[in-house]
C-alpha positions, 0 to 999 in steps of 0.5 A: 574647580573647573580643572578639577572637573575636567580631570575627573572626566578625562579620568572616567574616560580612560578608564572607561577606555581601559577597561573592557568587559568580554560578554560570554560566547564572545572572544576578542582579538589583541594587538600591541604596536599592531602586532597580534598579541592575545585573545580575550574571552569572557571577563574583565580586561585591562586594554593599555591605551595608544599601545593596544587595540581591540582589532576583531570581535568574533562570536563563537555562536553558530551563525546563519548567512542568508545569501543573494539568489545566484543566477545558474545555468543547468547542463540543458541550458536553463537559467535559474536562480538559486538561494542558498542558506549557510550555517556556520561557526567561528572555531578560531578567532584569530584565524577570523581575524587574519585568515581573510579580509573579509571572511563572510563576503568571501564564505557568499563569493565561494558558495555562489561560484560552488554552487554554479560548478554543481548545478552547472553539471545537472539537468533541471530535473535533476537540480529540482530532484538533486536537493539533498545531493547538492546540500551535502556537496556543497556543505564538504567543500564549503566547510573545507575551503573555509577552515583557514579562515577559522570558520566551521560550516555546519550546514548549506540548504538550498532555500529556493531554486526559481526557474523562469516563467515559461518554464514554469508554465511548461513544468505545470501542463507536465505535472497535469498531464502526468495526473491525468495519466495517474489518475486514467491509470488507476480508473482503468486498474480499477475497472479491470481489478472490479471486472476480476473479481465480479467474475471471480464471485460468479465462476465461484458462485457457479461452482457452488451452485452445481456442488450443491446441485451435484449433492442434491442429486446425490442424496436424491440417487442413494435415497431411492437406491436405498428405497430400492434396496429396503422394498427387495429386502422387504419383499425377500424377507416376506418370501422367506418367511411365507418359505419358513411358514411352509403354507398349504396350497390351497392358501397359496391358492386363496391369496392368487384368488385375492390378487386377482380379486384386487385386479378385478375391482375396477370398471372393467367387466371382463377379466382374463384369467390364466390358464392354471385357473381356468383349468379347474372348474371348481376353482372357476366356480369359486373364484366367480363365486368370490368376485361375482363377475363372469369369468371368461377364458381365452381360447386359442387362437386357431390359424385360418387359412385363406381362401 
C-alpha cells in the first residue's frame, strides 16, 4: 500500500515535469545534452527529463527598462544626472538566449556609456533644449548594438536631466531675469504702440475737423455766392423788364422823387438833393410838397483868397 503511493506520486511528478505548457506571447529556448535543440511557442510540450531542459524564457511582449540616473559631464564642464527609459522587444529568442550573458545588464551599461558619449559633446543648454535630438541618437545606436542580442529597441526617453544645486539657483535668477525683461519689453512695446495710435485718433480726428470745416466754409462761400448771383440777376431782370415796359419820364421821375422820400424818413432835417433836381423848381415845389420838409440846395463852393 505504502509503495503504491509512493509510485503514485513519483508518477504526478514526472509528468508534471514532463509536461510543460507554453502561455501565448511567450517562447521557450530547448536544450538537449546542452545543446541548443528548439524553440517552443505557446501550447502543450512534452520535455524529456535528464536529456532536455528549458534553458531560457523570453517574452515577445514590448517591455520597459527603467534604468539608474547616470552621472554626466557637458562640454562646459557640469555634471548632471541623466535617467534614461528603454522600451524594447524580444524578435528572437534564441539570440536572447545566447547572444549575451546577461542582455538587460548589458542593454543598461550601453545606454549609459551611449548617453555620456552624446551629452558629453553638448553644453547644459544645449543637453536641457536637445531632448528630442538625444532620444533619436540614442534609440538608432541602441537599436543597433542590440540586434545580435534578439532585441528590437522601439524607444529611449530621457525621464529626467538633474543638474546640481547652484546650478539650479543660477538657472532660476536667469529664467526671472529674462521674465523681468520679457515683461519691461512688452510694457514698453505697449506704451509706445497706445502713444501711436493715441496719436494716430488725434492726427485723424484733426484731419477730420478741418475737412469739415473746409466743407463749412465751402457751402458758406457758394451759398452767398450764389446769393449774389440771384440779387444781380434779379436786379437785371427788374431793369429788363422796366426797359421792355418803356416807362414814361416823368414815372421815372416819381420813382427818384420815392427813392429820395425813403432816404428822407429818417431824424435828419436836412436833405442834399442833386443837382438834375434842384434845377426845376417845379420839380423842388413837388418834391417838397411830397416829403413836407425844406429842401435845401448846395451852392458852389466858391474859392477865397487870402488876405
Amino acid at each position: 500500500m505504502f509503495f503504491t503511493i509512493f509510485l503514485l506520486i513519483l508518477v504526478v511528478v514526472f509528468l508534471a515535469y514532463t509536461i510543460r505548457i507554453v502561455p501565448q506571447t511567450e517562447e521557450y529556448v530547448i536544450e538537449f545534452l546542452g545543446r541548443y535543440k528548439t524553440t517552443w511557442g505557446a501550447g502543450i510540450h512534452i520535455l524529456i527529463p535528464v536529456l532536455e531542459r528549458v534553458a531560457c524564457k523570453a517574452t515577445s511582449k514590448e517591455q520597459c527598462a527603467d534604468f539608474e540616473p547616470q552621472a554626466v559631464i557637458t562640454k562646459d564642464n557640469v555634471s548632471i544626472y541623466v535617467d534614461t527609459v528603454v522600451y524594447f522587444k524580444i524578435f528572437d529568442s534564441k539570440l536572447f538566449a545566447y547572444g549575451a550573458a546577461n542582455p538587460l545588464f548589458a542593454l543598461e551599461n550601453l545606454a549609459a556609456t551611449t548617453l555620456r558619449n552624446l551629452i558629453g559633446d553638448m553644453t547644459l543648454d544645449e543637453a536641457l533644449t536637445s531632448r528630442d535630438t538625444i532620444n533619436v541618437k540614442l534609440k538608432e545606436i541602441l537599436d543597433e548594438a542590440t540586434d545580435p542580442w534578439g532585441i528590437n529597441v522601439s524607444r529611449v526617453e530621457l525621464k529626467n536631466i538633474d543638474p546640481p544645486e547652484e546650478i539650479k539657483n543660477a538657472m532660476e535668477k536667469q529664467m526671472k531675469a529674462e521674465r523681468e525683461k520679457r515683461e519691461k519689453i512688452l510694457q514698453a512695446e505697449a506704451f509706445q504702440e497706445s502713444e501711436i495710435k493715441k496719436a494716430d485718433g488725434e492726427a485723424q480726428a484733426m484731419i477730420k475737423r478741418a475737412q469739415a470745416q473746409r466743407d463749412a466754409d465751402i457751402a458758406i462761400a457758394q451759398g452767398k455766392a450764389k446769393s449774389i448771383e440771384l440779387t444781380y440777376q434779379a436786379e437785371a431782370e427788374g431793369l429788363q423788364k422796366i426797359k421792355n415796359a418803356q416807362v414814361d419820364p416823368a414815372v421815372l421821375q416819381l420813382k427818384s422823387f420815392d427813392a429820395l422820400a425813403k432816404v428822407a424818413d429818417g431824424k435828419a432835417t436836412k436833405i442834399i438833393v442833386p443837382t438834375s433836381v434842384a434845377e426845376s423848381t417845379t420839380r423842388e415845389s413837388i418834391f417838397a410838397e411830397m416829403l413836407h420838409t425844406p429842401i435845401e440846395s448846395t451852392p458852389p463852393s466858391i474859392p477865397t483868397e487870402k488876405a
